[in-house]
C-alpha positions as CSV (number, residue, x, y, z in Angstrom):
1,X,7.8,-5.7,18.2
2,X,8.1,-7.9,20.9
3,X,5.9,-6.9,23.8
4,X,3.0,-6.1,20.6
5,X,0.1,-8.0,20.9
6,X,-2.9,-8.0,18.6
7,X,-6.4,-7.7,19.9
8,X,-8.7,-7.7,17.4
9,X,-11.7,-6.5,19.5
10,X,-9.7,-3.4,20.4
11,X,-9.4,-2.8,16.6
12,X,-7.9,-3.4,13.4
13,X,-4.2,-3.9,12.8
14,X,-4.2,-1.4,10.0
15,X,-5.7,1.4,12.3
16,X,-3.5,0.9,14.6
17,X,-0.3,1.1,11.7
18,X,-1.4,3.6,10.8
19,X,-2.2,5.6,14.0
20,X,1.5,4.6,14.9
21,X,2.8,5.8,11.7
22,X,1.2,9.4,12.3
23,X,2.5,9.7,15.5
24,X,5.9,9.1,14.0
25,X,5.3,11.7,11.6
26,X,4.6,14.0,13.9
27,X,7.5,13.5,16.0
28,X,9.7,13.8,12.9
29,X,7.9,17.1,12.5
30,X,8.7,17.8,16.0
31,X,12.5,17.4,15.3
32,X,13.2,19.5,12.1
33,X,13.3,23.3,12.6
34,X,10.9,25.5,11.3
35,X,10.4,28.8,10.4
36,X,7.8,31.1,11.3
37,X,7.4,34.9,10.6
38,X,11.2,35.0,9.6
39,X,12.3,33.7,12.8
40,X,14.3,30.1,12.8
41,X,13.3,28.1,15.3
42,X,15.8,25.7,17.1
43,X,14.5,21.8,16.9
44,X,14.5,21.7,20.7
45,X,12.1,24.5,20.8
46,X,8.7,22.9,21.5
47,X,6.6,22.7,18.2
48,X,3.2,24.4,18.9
49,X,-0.2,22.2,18.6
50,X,-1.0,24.6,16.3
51,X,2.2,24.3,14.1
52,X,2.1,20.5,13.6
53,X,-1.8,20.5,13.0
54,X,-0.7,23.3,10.2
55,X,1.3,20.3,8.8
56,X,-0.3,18.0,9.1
57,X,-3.7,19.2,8.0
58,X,-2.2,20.8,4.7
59,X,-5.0,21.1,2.0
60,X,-2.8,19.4,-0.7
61,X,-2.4,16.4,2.1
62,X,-4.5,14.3,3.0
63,X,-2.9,11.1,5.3
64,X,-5.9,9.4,5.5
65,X,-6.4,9.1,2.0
66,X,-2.8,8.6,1.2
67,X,-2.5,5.7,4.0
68,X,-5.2,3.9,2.4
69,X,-3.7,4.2,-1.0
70,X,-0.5,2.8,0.2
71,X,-2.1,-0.1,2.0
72,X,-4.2,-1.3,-0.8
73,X,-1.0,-1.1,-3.1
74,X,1.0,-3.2,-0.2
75,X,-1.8,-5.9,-0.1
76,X,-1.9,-5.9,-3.8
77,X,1.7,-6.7,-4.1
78,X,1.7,-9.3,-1.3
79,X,-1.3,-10.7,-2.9
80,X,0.1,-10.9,-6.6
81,X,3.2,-12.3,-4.5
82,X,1.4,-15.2,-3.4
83,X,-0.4,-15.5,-6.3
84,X,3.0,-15.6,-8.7
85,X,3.8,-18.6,-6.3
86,X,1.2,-20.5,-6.4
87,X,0.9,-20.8,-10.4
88,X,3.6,-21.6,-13.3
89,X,5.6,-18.7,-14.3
90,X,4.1,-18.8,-17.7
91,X,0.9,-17.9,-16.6
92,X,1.9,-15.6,-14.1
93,X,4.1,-13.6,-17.1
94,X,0.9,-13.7,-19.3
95,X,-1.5,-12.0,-16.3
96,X,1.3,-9.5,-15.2
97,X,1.6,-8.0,-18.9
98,X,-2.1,-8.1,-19.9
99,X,-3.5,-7.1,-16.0
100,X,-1.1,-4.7,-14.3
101,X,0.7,-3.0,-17.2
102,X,-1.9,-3.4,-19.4
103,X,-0.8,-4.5,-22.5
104,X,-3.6,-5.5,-24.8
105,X,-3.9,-9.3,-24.5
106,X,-2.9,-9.2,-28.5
107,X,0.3,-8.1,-28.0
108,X,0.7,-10.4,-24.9
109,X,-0.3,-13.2,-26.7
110,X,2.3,-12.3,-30.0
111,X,5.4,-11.2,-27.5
112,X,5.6,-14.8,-25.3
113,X,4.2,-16.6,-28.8
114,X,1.1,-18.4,-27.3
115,X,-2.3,-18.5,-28.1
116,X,-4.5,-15.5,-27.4
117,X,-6.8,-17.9,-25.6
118,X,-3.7,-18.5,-23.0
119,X,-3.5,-15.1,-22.6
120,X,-7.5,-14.7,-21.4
121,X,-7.1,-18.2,-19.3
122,X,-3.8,-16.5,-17.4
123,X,-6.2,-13.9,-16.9
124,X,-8.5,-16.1,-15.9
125,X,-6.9,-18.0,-13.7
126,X,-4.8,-15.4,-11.6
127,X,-7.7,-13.5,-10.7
128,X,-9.1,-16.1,-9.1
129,X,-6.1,-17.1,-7.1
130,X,-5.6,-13.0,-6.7
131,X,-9.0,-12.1,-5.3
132,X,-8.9,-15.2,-3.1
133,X,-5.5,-13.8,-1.8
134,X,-6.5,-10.3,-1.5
135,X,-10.1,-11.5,0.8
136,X,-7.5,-13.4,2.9
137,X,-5.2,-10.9,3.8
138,X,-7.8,-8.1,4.1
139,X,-9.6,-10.3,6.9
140,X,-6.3,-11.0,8.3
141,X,-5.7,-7.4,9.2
142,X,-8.9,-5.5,8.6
């Protein structure tokens, strides 16, 4: 992107993603063909307003909703990227099974053969370093 330039007082970076990203849904839509009352339409037939707001606006879709899923799972992962490099692998193991796939800190603590009081200062620990993480890239691009 290398005429972009960011301007925060225009807005955020994520609205804009994702404005961008729509629009590029939409011209995909645009592309395909489509059918309507039986009829195949070619894809360089012009897709009516109508048409792409029908698929777009779907009641089992939401975009909206779906973007911000996906962008909280994308700062989550660079976060807990960061995070995994900032602290010994160890730890980082111990937090990853008992946090995000939720293995009870028991069973954490008997599978990597430490103490169960390792396992809650991984916990601990990553959080902290996590949150901190998370704050920073949210205000980076919010």
């Amino acid at each position: 992107m290398p005429q972009f330039a960011y301007d925060p007082e225009i807005g955020s970076f994520k609205s804009w993603l994702m404005r961008l990203t729509e629009w590029r849904i939409t011209d995909q839509f645009r592309k395909k063909q489509y059918e309507k009352g039986g009829r195949r339409f070619a894809r360089e037939e012009a897709m009516s307003q109508d048409e792409l707001e029908r698929h777009l606006q779907a009641p089992d879709f939401n975009f909206e909703e779906t973007w911000n899923r996906e962008w909280e799972r994308h700062v989550l992962d660079a976060a807990l990227q960061k995070a995994k490099n900032q602290v010994d692998a160890r730890q980082f193991q111990m937090f990853y099974l008992h946090i995000i796939k939720n293995v009870p800190a028991e069973d954490v603590a008997r599978r990597l053969n430490v103490k169960l009081q390792a396992v809650y200062f991984s916990k601990y620990k990553v959080s902290g370093i996590l949150q901190k993480e998370i704050r920073i890239l949210q205000e980076k691009f919010l």
